[in-house]
Phi, psi and omega in degrees: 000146188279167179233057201240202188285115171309146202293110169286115134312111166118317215241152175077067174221142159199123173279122179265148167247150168197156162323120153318063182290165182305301192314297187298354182271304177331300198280345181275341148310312195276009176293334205203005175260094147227183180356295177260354186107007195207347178299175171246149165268354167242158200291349173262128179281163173205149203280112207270067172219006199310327230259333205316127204243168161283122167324135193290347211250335190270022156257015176240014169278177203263015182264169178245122202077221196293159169221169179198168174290100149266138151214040201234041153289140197268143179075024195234134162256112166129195178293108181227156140313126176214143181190195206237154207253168162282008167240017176116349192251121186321143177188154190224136212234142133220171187287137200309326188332307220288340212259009179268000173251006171114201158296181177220121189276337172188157176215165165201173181245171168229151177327331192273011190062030194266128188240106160288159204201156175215142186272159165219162179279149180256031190130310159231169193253119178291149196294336176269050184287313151341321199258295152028250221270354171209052157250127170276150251205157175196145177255092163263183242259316212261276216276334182100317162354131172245126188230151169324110162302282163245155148230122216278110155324154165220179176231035162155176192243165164351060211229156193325336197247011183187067162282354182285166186219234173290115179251343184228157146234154192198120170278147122287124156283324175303329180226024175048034179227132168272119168260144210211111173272152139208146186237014169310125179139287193314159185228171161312325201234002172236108177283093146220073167277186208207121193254083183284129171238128181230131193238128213297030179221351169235310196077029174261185205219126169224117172292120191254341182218131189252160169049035175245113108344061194240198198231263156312127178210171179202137163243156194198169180214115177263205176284348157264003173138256182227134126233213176227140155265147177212130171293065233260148211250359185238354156212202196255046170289119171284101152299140166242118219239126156250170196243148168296184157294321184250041124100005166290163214260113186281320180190201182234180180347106153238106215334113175248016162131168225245148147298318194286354153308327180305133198293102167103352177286163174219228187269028195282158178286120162295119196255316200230154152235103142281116185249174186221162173301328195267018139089061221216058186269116163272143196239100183261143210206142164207184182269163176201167176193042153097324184275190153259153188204190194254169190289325165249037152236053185234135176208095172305123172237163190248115181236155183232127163235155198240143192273148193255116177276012228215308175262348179058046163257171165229149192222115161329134186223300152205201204216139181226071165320181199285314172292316168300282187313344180276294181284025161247355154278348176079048182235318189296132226278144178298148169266175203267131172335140186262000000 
């Protein structure tokens, strides 16, 4: 494991929500029902989390248009609801419940409007780490309510050269299944992280990939079927997992490209996957190695690549620091007169 500036969990991150209409729950089905259950009709992969619904208890808050998923509010630890007032002004709402699990490392939604969530260490390691850092966390859809879910069998526990636990998530609409990295347990010279897939309707837990190390994760489905891309937590590798019809793991792991080839990458961790319809996939990526450190010295970059249906690649397109996004917002600071 490196010893160069470590991966912040939790921060510069948002998930937008809007309603789950009858289309989009369509059209993220008819993606992927052709001959065998698991092809695409179209030539774009797409991102089988399309059904993910707005929680039902945020139709009775006062914001107006769209709202999303934070955890980058300053001096704030955890999950907040952030949206707009009737009278323009950003504002962030959450239940007290929510503040018992700490920062937050990934979260995802589900069709029923159920928002999962894994707590991670910030700056120090909570004394119930063990316990923690590979507990899954549930919102429920209704009440707001945040209460402890699962807690993930592992193959070892928390320790100075590895205080992390579950670092990434990813809803399927197709099988009601959440997948869930983690690497508690690992070392320098021992991979024993664990890739789970669990379905949110029996609440059983299946190890699908064992002695993997991963960060990031999606499930998706192209013209060759269902996989997972997954973000390997020990280089800038990008993975590709293919999936069965029933969200198991068909065969194995294969490099589909390094962040750090990319003209201007460099050795970062795949954190997030954002696909958009026009087969347009972000990737937020920061460095990480396993320790813990402060926030500024984490700098989340975002790179973006668009799928070649002709060759079925992802083909590199750019890279957006922290500085790109402040000056495509009109925030980024001026230089000073000469």
């Amino acid at each position: 494991m490196r010893t160069k500036n470590a991966f912040i969990f939790g921060i510069l991150t948002g998930l937008f929500l809007v309603p789950a209409t009858a289309l989009a729950q369509k059209a993220a089905v008819a993606s992927v029902h052709t001959k065998d259950g698991v092809h695409s009709k179209q030539a774009m992969p797409v991102s089988l989390d399309a059904c993910a619904a707005l929680p039902r208890f945020a139709r009775h808050l006062r914001f107006v248009g769209g709202m999303y998923l934070s955890t980058n509010l300053k001096n704030k630890d955890g999950l907040f609801l952030m949206g707009r007032l009737p009278n323009g002004q950003l504002a962030s709402w959450r239940d007290p419940s929510w503040a018992e699990t700490g920062p937050v490392a990934a979260y995802a939604r589900d069709k029923r409007g159920t928002i999962y969530l894994a707590a991670t260490p910030f700056v120090q390691t909570a004394k119930d780490a063990a316990w923690r850092y590979r507990t899954v966390w549930k919102i429920d859809s209704d009440s707001g309510k945040l209460t402890p879910w699962l807690t993930l069998p592992v193959a070892g526990k928390p320790h100075s050269g590895n205080p992390y636990g579950i670092l990434g998530m990813a809803y399927d609409c197709t099988t009601d299944s959440l997948y869930v990295t983690s690497v508690m347990g690992s070392d320098y010279d021992h991979k024993k992280g664990i890739v789970y897939r669990i379905d949110t309707r029996t609440n059983a837990v299946e190890k699908i990939l064992t002695g993997l190390d991963a960060v990031g994760v999606l499930a998706l489905a192209d013209a060759g079927g269902k996989h997972l891309l997954l973000g390997s937590a020990r280089s800038s590798a990008v993975l590709s997992v293919p999936l069965n019809r029933q969200g198991q793991v068909a065969g194995k792991p294969r490099l589909l490209f390094r962040l750090q080839q990319a003209t201007g990458g460099r050795d970062d961790r795949a954190r997030r996957f954002l696909l958009n319809r026009e087969g347009e996939l972000t990737i937020k990526a920061m460095d990480f190695d396993y320790t813990l450190r402060t926030a500024s010295e984490a700098e989340e970059r975002w790179y973006l690549y668009r799928y070649q249906p002709a060759s079925g690649h992802w083909k590199f397109t750019h890279v957006k620091t922290v500085n790109d996004r402040l000056k495509a917002a009109g925030l980024a600071p001026q230089a000073a007169d000469q």
